[in-house]
C-alpha positions in Angstrom: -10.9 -86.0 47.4 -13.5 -83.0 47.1 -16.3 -84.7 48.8 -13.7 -85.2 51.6 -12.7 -81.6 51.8 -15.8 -80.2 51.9 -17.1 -82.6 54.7 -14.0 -81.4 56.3 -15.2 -77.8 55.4 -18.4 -78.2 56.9 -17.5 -80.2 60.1 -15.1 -77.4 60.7 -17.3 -74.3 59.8 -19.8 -76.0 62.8 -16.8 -75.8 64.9 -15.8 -72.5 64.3 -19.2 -71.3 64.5 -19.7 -72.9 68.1 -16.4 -71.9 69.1 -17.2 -67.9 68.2 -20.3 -68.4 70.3 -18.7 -69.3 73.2 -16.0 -66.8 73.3 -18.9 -64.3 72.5 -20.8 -65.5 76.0 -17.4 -65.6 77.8 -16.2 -62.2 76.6 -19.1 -59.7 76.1 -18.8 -55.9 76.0 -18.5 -54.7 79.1 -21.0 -53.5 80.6 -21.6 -50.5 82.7 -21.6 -49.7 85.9 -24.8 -50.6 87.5 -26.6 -48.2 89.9 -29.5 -46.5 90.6 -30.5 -44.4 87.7 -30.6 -40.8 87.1 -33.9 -38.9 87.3 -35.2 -38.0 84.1 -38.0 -35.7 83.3 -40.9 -36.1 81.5 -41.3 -32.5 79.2 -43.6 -30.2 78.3 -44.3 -31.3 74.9 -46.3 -34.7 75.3 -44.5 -35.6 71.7 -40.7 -35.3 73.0 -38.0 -37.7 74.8 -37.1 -37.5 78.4 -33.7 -36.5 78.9 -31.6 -37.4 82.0 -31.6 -34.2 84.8 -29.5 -33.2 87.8 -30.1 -36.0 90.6 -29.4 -36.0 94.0 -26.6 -38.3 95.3 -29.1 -41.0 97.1 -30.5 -41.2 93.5 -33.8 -39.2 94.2 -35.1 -36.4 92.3 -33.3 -33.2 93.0 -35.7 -30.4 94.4 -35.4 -28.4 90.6 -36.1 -31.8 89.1 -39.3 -31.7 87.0 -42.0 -34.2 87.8 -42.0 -37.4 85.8 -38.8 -38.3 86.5 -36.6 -41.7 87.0 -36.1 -43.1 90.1 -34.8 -46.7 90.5 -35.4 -46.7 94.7 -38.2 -45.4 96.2 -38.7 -43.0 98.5 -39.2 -43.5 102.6 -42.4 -42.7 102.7 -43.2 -44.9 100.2 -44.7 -48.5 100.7 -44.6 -52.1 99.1 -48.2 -53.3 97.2 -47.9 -57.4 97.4 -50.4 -58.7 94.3 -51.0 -62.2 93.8 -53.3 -63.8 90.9 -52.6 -67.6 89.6 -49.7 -66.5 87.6 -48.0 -63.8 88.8 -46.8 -62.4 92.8 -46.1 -59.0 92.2 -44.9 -55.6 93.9 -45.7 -52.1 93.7 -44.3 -49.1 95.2 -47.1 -46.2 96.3 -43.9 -44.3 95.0 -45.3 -42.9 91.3 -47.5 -46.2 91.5 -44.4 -48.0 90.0 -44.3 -52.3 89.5 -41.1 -53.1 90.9 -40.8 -56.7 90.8 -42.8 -59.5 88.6 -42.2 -63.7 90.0 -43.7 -65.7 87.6 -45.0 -68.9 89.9 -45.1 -71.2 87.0 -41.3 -70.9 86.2 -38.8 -71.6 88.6 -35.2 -69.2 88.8 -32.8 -72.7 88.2 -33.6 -76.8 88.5 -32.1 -76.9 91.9 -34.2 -74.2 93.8 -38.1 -75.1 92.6 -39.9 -73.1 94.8 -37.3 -69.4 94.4 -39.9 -68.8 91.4 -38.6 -66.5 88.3 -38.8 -62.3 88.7 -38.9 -61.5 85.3 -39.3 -57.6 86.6 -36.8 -57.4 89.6 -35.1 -54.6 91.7 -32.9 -56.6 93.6 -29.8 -58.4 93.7 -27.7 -55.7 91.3 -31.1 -56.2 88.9 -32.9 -53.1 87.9 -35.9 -54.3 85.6 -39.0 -52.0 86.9 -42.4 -50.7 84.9 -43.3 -46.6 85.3 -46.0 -44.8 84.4 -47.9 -41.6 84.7 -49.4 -38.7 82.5 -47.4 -35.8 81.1 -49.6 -32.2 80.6 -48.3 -29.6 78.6 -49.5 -26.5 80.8 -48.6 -28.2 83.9 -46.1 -30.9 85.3 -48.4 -33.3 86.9 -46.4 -35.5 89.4 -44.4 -38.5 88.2 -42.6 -41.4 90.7 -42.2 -39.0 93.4 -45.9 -38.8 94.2 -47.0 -41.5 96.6 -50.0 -42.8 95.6 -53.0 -44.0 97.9 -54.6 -47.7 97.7 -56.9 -49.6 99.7 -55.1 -52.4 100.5 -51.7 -53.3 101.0 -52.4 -56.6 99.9 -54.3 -58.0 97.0 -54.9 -61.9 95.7 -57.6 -62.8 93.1 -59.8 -64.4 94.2 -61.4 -68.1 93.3 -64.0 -68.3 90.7 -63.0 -64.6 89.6 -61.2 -63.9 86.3 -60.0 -60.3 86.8 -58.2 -58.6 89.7 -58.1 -54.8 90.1 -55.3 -52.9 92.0 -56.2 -49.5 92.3 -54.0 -46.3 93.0 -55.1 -42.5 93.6 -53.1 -39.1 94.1 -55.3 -36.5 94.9 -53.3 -32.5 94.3 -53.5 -29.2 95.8 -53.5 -27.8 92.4 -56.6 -29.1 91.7 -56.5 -32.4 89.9 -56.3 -36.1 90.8 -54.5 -39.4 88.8 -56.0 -42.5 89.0 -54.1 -45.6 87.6 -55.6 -49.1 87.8 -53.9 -52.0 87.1 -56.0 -55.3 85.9 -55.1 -58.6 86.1 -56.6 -61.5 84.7 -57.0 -65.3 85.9 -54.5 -67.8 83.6 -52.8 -64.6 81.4 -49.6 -62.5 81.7 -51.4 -59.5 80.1 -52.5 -56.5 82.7 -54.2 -53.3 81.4 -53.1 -50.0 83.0 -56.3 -48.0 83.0 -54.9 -43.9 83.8 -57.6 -41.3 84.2 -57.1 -37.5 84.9 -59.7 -35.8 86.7 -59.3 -31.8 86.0 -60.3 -29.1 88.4 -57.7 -27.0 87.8 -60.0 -24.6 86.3 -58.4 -24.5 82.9 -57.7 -26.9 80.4 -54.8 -29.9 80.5 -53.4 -31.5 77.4 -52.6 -34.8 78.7 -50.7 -37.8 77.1 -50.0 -41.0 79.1 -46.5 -43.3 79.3 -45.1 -46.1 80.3 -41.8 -47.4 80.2 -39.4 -49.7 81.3 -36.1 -48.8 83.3 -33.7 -51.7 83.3 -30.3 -52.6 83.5 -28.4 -55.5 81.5 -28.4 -57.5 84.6 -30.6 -60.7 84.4 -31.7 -63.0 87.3 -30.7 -66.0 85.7 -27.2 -67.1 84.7 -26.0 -67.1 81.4 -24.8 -70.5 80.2 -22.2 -71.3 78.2 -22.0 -72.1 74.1 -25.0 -70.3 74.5 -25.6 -66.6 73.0 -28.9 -64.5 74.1 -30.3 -61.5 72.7 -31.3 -58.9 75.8 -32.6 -55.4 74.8 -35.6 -53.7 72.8 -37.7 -54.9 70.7 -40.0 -52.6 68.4 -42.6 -53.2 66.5 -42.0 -50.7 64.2 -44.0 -48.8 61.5 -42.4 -48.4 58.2 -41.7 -44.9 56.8 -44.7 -44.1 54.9 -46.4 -47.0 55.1 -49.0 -48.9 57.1 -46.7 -51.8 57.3 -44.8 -53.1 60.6 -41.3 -54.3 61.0 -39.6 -56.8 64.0 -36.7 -54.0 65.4 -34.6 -55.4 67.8 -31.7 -53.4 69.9 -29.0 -54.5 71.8 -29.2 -52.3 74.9 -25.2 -50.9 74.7 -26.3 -49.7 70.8 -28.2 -47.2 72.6 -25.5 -45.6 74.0 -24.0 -44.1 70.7 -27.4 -44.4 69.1 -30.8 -43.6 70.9 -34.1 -44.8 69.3 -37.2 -42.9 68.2 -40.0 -43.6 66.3 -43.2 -41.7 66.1 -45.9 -43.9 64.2 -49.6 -45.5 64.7 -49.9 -48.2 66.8 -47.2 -51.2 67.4 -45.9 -51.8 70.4 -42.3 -51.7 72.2 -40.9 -54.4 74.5 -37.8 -55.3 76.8 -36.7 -59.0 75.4 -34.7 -61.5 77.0 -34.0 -65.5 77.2 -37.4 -67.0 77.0 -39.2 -64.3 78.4 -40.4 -60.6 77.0 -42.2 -57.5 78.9 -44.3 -56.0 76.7 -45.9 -52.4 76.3 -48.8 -52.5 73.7 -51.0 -49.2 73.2 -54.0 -49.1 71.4 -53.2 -50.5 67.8 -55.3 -47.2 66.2 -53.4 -44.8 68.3 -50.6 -42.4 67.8 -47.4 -43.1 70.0 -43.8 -42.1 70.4 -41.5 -45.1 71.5 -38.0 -44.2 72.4 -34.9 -46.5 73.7 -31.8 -44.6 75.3 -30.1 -44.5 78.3 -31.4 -43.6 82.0 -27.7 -42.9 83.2 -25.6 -45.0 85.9 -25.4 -48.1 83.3 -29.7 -48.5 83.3 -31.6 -47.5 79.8 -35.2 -46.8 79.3 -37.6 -48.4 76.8 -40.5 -45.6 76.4 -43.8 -45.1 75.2 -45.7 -41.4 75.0 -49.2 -41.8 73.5 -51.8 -40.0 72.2 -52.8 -36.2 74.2 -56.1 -35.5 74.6 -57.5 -32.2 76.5 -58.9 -32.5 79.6 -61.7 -29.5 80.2 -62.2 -28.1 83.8 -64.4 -30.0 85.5 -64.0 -33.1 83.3 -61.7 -36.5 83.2 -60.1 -38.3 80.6 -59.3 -42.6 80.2 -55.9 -43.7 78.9 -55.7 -47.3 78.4 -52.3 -49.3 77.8 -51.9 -53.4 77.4 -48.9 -54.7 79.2 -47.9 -58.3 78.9 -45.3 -59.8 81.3 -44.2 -63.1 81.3 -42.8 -66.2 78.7 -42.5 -66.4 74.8 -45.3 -69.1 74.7 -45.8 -70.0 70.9 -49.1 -69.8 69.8 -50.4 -67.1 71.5 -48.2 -64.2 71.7 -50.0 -63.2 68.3 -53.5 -63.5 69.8 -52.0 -61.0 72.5 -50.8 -58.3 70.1 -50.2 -58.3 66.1 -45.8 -59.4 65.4 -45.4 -60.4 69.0 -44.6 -63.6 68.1 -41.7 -62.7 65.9 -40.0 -61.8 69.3 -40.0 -65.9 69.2 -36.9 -65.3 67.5 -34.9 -68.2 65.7 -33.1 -65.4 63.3 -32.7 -66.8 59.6 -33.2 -70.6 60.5 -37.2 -69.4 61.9 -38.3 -70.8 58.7 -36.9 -74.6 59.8 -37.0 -74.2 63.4 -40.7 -73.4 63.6 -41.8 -76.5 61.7 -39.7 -78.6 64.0 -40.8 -76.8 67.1 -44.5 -77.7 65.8 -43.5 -81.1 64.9 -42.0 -81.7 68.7 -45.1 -80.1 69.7 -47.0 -82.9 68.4 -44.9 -85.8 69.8 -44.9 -84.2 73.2 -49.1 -84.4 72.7 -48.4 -87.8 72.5 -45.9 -88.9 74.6 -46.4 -86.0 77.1 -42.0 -85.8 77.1 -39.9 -83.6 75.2 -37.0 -85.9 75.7 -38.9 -88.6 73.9 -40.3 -85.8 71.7 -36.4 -84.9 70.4 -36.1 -89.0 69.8 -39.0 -89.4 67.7 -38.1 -86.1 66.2 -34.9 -87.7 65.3 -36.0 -91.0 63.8 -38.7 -88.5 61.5 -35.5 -86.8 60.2 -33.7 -89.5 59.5 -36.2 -91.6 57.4 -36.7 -88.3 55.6 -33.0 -88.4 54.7 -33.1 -91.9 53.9 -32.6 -91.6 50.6 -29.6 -89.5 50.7 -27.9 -91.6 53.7 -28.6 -94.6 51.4 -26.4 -93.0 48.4 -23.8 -91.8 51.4 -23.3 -95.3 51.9 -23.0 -96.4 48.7 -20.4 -93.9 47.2 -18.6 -95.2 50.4 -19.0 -98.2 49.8 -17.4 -97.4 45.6 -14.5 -95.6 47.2 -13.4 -98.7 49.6 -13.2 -100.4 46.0 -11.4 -97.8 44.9 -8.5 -97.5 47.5 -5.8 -99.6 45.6 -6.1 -97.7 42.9 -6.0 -94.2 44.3 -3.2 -95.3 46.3 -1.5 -96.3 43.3 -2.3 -93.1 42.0 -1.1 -91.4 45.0 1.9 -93.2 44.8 2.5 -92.2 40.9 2.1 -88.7 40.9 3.1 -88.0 44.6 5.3 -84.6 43.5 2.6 -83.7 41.2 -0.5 -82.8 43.2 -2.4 -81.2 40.1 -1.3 -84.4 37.8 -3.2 -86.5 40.8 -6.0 -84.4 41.2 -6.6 -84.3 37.3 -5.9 -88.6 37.3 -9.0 -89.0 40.0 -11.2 -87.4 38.5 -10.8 -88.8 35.3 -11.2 -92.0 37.6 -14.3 -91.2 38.8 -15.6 -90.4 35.4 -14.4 -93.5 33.9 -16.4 -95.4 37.1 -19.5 -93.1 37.1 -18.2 -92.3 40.6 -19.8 -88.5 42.3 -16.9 -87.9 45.1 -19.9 -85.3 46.1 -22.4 -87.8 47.0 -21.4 -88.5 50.2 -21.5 -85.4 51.8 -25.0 -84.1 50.8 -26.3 -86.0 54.0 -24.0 -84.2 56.0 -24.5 -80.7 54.3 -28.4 -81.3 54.2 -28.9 -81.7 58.2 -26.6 -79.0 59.2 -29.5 -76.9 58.7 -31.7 -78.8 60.8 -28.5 -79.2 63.4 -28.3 -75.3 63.8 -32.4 -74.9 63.5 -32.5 -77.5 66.5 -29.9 -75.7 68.5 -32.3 -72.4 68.4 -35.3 -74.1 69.2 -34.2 -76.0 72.5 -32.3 -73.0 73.3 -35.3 -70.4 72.6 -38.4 -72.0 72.9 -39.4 -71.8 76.6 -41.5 -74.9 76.7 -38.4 -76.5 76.4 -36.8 -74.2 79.6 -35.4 -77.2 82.4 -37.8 -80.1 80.5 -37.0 -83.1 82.0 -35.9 -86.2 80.1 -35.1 -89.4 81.8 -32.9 -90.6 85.0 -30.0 -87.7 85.4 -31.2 -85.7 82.4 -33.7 -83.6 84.7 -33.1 -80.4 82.2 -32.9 -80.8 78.5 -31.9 -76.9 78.1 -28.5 -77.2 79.8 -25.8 -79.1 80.1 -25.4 -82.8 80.6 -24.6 -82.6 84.6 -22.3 -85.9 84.1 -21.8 -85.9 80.4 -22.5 -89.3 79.7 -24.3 -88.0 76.6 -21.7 -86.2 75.0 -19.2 -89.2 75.7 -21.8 -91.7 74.3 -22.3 -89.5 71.5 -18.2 -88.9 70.8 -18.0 -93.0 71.1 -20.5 -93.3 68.5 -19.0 -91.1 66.0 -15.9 -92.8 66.7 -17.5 -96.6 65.6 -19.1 -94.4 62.8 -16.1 -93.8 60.8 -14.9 -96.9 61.6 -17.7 -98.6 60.3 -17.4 -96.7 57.6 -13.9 -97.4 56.4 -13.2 -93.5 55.0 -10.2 -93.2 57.2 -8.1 -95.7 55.1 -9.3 -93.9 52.2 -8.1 -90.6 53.4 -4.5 -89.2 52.9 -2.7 -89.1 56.2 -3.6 -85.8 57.2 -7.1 -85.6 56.9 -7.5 -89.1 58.6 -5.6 -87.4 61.8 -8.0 -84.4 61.6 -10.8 -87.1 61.3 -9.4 -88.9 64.3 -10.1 -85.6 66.4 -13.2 -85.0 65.7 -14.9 -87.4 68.2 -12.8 -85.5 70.8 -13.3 -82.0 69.7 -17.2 -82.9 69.2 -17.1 -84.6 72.4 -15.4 -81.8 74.3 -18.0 -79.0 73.0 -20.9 -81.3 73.7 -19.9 -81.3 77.1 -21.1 -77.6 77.4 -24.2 -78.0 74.9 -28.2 -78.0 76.0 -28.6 -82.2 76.8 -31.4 -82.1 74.4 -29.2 -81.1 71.2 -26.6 -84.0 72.2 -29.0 -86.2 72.9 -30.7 -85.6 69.5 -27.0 -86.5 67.6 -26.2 -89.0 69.7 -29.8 -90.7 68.5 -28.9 -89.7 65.0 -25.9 -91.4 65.1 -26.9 -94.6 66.7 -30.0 -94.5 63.8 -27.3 -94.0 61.4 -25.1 -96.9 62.5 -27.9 -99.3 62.2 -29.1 -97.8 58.4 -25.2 -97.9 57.5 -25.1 -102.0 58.7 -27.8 -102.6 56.7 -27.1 -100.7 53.5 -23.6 -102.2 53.9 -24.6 -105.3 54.1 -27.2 -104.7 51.4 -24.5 -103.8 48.9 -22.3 -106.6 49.9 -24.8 -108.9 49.2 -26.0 -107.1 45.7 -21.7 -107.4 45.0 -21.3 -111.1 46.0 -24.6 -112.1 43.6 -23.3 -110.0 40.2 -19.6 -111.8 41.1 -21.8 -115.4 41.0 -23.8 -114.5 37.8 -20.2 -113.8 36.1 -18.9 -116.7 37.1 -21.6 -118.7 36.6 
């Protein structure tokens, strides 16, 4: 009776927990209203926070707006940069120098459109996702995305046989100083170093710091699936109060409405997160910086960093350098890119099964060169390591099938006396050296593993529309005909048949066991194809180990009844 309720317990907790994270992607906070942003000016002190300013209507900086500030359109005069390396086609705006928009040619927006490539940094379509950057002087506000920069070219494409590309941008100023900002791209990497250098002929000193930030709204290209819940916002790798340790931050963008974020530490770095893909800004790791998240105004926030000030003499220059990295949560490598960046490969408190499994696909896809295949054989591994276990499964169903006539007389004995009944079964099981609980460790063991797989198929971006076989062309999304999860309700279904725990069950639980090949069935439907076909596999594997245990015991049971009678 207890092993059955807390199978029940467990099947139902999965369905409850599922069901919450579809009303969650169905019903999120609502957002606001997205626009251009409001200018915001970059201060005096090198070591404070923008705050929002007065803006003009059109959304550009009013004429009493200090330089430095926010501007999500640029201005007329302004023009479009077009970059292209193996990796990445990007655009700038001469306007403040600014990356507007980031296609990553590698990953395509959705299965049906392959050649409408990703733009993880985007400012179309109701999407504001843009990169700014400049230098911020405490005697003097030097120019921010206002200033229209001067470059060579309007196009730039790296070239072959070259690893690096260069993109160049000047503003020269009547006041007597000129901002350089160089961008640097590199052959098979989403990392680009911003090189900013201040040349001073002002004829006194500048304190200069550099920043960069991101100005985004919570607006993503690519459309949110359902039974599937996504983190988007900031993530901070974050010094700990007087320490020289880091911790993983992360922020939901709307948090920074009622609560902005500042930090003012050595080192770390501070980056805008969403499904599979990050855009990072990593100073030096030896260097002061202030990171700050809060909103830009106009439903857009900012994600900030202010580094280091250094003073400039007359007649001199000064080199800021900042790493950016924009583009997919590879695993493996986001460490080698900066120190924690891989814990933005986020599986939340199941990382510590869901990596292993993610390396143990890993390996099977070396072999087989399929992740489809690599789920499969993923499968079959778990399932001879939970051999054991499935083999006592079957064989404490197998002792309760013997023991249906006499729990039914039971039933039938003390049917107004549920304690009396309760307290007769057990003893029962005592007397038989029956454990009721042995039959549901399988299933409590592997719902681990269930919710461990459901975070690596639906965060690992290897995995991002994987083909499998035939119609399964995506193994992130749904089952386009869902012949898996109707395969995978049908063989639950001849599961408990096989099983014979229905005629075991009083009448109520058998009707809730009845439903749960159509309740399961009707979730799957909405579920990445990978995770259904992984169950559906399981179950199929677990059919054939239940025949053969089965038939096992019967055997074992038909050769003590011939010793006794012989």
């Amino acid at each position: 009776m207890e092993s059955r309720r807390i199978a029940l317990i467990a099947v139902l907790g999965v369905i409850l927990y599922l069901i919450y994270t579809a009303w969650i992607t169905d019903h999120p906070p609502p957002a606001p209203p997205i626009a251009a942003a409001a200018p915001s000016a970059i201060p005096a002190d090198p070591n404070a926070v923008p705050v929002p300013s007065a803006a003009a209507a059109d959304g550009s900086a009013a004429a009493s707006t200090p330089a430095g500030d926010v501007t999500s359109t640029p201005p007329a005069a302004s023009q479009t940069i077009h970059v292209k390396t193996d990796l990445v086609d990007a655009e700038f705006a001469t306007a403040g120098a600014e990356l507007r928009r980031v296609e990553l040619s590698q990953y395509a927006l959705d299965k049906k459109n392959p050649d409408v490539k990703l733009p993880l940094l985007n400012d179309r379509d109701g999407v504001v996702f843009t990169l700014q950057s400049g230098l911020a002087a405490v005697e003097k506000a030097l120019p921010g995305n206002n200033a229209v920069y001067a470059t060579p070219q309007t196009r730039y494409e790296l070239p072959a046989g070259v690893d690096t590309l260069d993109v160049p941008f000047e503003y020269t100023d009547a006041a007597g100083f000129t901002l350089k900002k160089v961008f640097r791209f590199k052959r098979g990497s989403y990392q680009i170093e911003l090189v900013q250098t201040v040349v001073n002929h002002t004829g006194g000193t500048l304190n200069v710091s550099p920043y960069a930030r991101w100005l985004r709204n919570p607006v993503s290209a690519e459309k949110a699936q359902k039974f599937i819940v996504t983190f988007l916002g900031l993530g901070i790798y974050e010094q700990k109060p007087n320490t020289t340790d880091y911790r993983f931050k992360k922020l939901k963008l709307d948090t920074l409405n009622e609560k902005p974020y500042e930090s003012k530490q050595t080192g770390g770095w501070m980056a805008m997160i969403q499904h599979y893909f990050i855009a990072a800004i990593i100073p030096p790791a030896d260097e002061a910086a202030t990171y700050t998240g809060k909103p830009a105004g106009n439903g857009n926030y900012l994600g900030q960093y202010l580094g280091a000030t250094k003073a400039v003499a007359d007649g001199s220059e000064a080199r800021y350098s900042t790493g950016l990295y924009i583009g997919p949560k590879l695993q493996g490598t986001l460490d080698d890119v900066a120190k924690g960046l891989a814990l933005t490969e986020d599986y939340g408190i199941l990382t510590v099964i869901a990596k292993p499994l993610f390396v143990v696909m890993s390996f099977f896809h070396g072999i087989v060169g399929n992740w489809g295949w690599s789920i499969i054989l993923l499968t079959v591994l778990v399932k001879l390591l939970f051999y054991p276990l499935t083999a006592a499964q079957y064989k404490s169903m197998a002792k309760m099938k013997k023991f249906t006539p006499r729990i039914a007389e039971l039933k039938e004995r003390y049917a107004d006396d549920r304690e009396k009944l309760s307290r007769a079964m057990m003893d029962l099981y005592k007397k038989e050296g029956f454990n009721p609980l042995a039959g549901c460790w399988p299933i409590l063991v592997q719902m681990p593993v269930f919710f461990s797989l459901y975070w690596v198929l639906i965060e690992s971006v290897e995995l991002r529309q994987a083909p499998f076989v035939l119609w399964l062309q995506d193994l992130s999304a749904a089952d386009p005909l869902y012949i898996t999860p109707v395969l995978y309700g049908a063989s639950m279904w001849l599961q408990q048949r096989l099983s014979g725990q229905l005629s075991t069950m009083d009448p109520m639980q058998a009707r809730i066991m009845n439903v749960m090949p159509i309740a399961f069935t009707g979730m799957f439907l909405f579920f990445p194809a990978g995770l259904v076909v992984y169950w559906f596999v399981s179950n199929v594997i677990g059919i054939a180990q239940q025949l053969v245990i089965t038939r096992r015991i019967d055997a074992a049971d038909a050769a003590s009844r011939a010793l006794k009678k012989a």
